[in-house]
N, C-alpha and C positions, 0 to 999 in steps of 0.2 A: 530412401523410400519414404515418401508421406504418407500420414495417416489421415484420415478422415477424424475432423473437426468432432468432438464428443464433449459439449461442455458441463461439466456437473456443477450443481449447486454448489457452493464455498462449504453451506451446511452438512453435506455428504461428506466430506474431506475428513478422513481421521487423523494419517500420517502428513506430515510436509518436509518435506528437504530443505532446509535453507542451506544456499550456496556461493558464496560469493560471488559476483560479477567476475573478478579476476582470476577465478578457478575454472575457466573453460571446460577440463577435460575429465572434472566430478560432475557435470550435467547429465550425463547418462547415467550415473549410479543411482540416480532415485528410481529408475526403472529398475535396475538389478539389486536392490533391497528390497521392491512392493512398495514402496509410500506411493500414497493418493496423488499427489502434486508436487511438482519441483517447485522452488520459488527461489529467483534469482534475485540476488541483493545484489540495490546499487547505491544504496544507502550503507548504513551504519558498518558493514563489511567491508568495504573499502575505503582506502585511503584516497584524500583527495587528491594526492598527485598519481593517483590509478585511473579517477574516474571514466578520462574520455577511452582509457583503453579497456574497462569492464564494460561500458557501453558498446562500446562496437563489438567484441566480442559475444557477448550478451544477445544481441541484435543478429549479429550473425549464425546465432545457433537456435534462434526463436524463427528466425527466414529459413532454415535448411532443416527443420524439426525434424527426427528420427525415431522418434518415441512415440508411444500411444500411451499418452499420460498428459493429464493437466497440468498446465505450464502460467507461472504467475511472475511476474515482473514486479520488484518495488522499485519505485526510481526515489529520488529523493525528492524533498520536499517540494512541492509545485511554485509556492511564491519564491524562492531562492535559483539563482543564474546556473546552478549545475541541474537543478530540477526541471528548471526549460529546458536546458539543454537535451535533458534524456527522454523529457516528453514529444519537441522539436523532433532527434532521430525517429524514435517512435513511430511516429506520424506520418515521416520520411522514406518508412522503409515499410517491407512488404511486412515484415512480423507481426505476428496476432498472434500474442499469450491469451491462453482465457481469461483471465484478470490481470490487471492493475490495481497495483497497491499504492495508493498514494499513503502517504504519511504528515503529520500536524495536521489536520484539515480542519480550518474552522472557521468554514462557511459553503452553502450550500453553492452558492454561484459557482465559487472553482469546480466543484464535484459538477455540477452541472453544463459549464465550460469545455472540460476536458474531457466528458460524455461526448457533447456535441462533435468536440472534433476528432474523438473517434468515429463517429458515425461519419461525421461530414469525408471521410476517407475510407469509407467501408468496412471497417473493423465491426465484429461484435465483442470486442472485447469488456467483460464487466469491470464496476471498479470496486475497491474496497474501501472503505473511507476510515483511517486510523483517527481519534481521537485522542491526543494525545500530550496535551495540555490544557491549562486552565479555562486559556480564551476559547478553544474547542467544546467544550466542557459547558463553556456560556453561553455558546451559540447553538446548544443542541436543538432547540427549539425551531430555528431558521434550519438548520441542516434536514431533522426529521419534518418539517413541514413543505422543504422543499422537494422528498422526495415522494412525497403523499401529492402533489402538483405534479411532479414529474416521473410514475413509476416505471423501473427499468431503468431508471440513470445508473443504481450501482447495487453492488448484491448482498451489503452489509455495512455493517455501521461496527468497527469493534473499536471497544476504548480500551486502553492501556494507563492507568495508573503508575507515576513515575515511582518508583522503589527507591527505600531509603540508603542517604548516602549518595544517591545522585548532584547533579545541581540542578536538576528540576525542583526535586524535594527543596533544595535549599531554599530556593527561592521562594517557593509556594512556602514554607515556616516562617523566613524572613516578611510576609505577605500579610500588614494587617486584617484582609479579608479572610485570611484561611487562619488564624492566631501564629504560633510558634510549634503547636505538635501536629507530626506528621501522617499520625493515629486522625486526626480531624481533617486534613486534607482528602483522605481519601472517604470519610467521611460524608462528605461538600458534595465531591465527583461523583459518588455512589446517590445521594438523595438526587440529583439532577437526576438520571436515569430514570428512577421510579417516578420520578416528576412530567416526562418527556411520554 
């Protein structure tokens, strides 16, 4: 049974499901707990030697939707060959999550890109645009000014802060521009915000 299209703001959203891509048969449970929005992961929840079968699955349950609940896709990174590839299906098939999550985004064109060719295929799916490292972080200026040119390309801008002990962190310490403590990196990332 279809439900009739209800898309909420991202800002409305209090509870979210995150779900694996490769967990098919926990997609209806975010209905039978109350959370606001499902969001299927096809990123960091899956192994890479899953991907193309979280995808199709994934794909296959966002085309035959059962639920009267908002439905969010993260595919993986957009500049990376398994990122096209999920955006590629995407695009290819009848499914329209209310959002897309892209992740790393750091630069307005992609965001702007992969708006267009949801539109150019009939989707209103929005996006959300992760922030998510340094280079992102530098280009907030071209990202928020791109969507001040273009509004409606995507429904939020959230940045995440690499947490320590990563090797994001590492790197950003190792990063003459950020110094050595990790307490100042996110420092760095926080003044761009207010700056933006």
């Amino acid at each position: 049974m279809a439900f009739p299209k209800s898309q909420k703001s991202i800002l409305s959203v209090k509870s979210l499901l995150f779900t694996p891509g490769t967990k098919s048969d926990h997609f209806d449970r975010a209905a039978v707990v109350h959370a606001d929005a499902l969001i299927i992961d096809l990123e960091d929840a899956v192994a890479p030697s899953a991907k193309k079968e979280a995808r199709e699955a994934s794909l296959r349950y966002l085309e035959a939707l059962s639920i009267n609940l908002s439905c969010v896709l993260r595919i993986n990174a957009p500049d990376t060959r398994v990122g096209l590839d999920d955006l590629q299906a995407l695009l290819n098939s009848s499914a329209e999550p209310d959002y897309l999550i892209l992740p790393k985004c750091d630069s307005s064109a992609t965001i702007r890109s992969i708006h267009n060719l949801l539109r150019e295929t009939g989707k209103s799916t929005k996006i959300i645009a992760l922030i998510e490292t340094a280079k992102g972080v530098g280009a907030l200026d071209d990202i928020v000014g791109g969507t001040i040119k273009n509004p409606g390309a995507f429904d939020s801008i959230v940045a995440t802060l690499p947490k320590r002990g990563t090797g994001q962190t590492k790197k950003a310490q190792n990063n003459p521009a950020f110094g050595r403590a990790p307490a100042l990196t996110g420092l760095v990332a926080r003044s761009r915000f207010v700056c933006v």
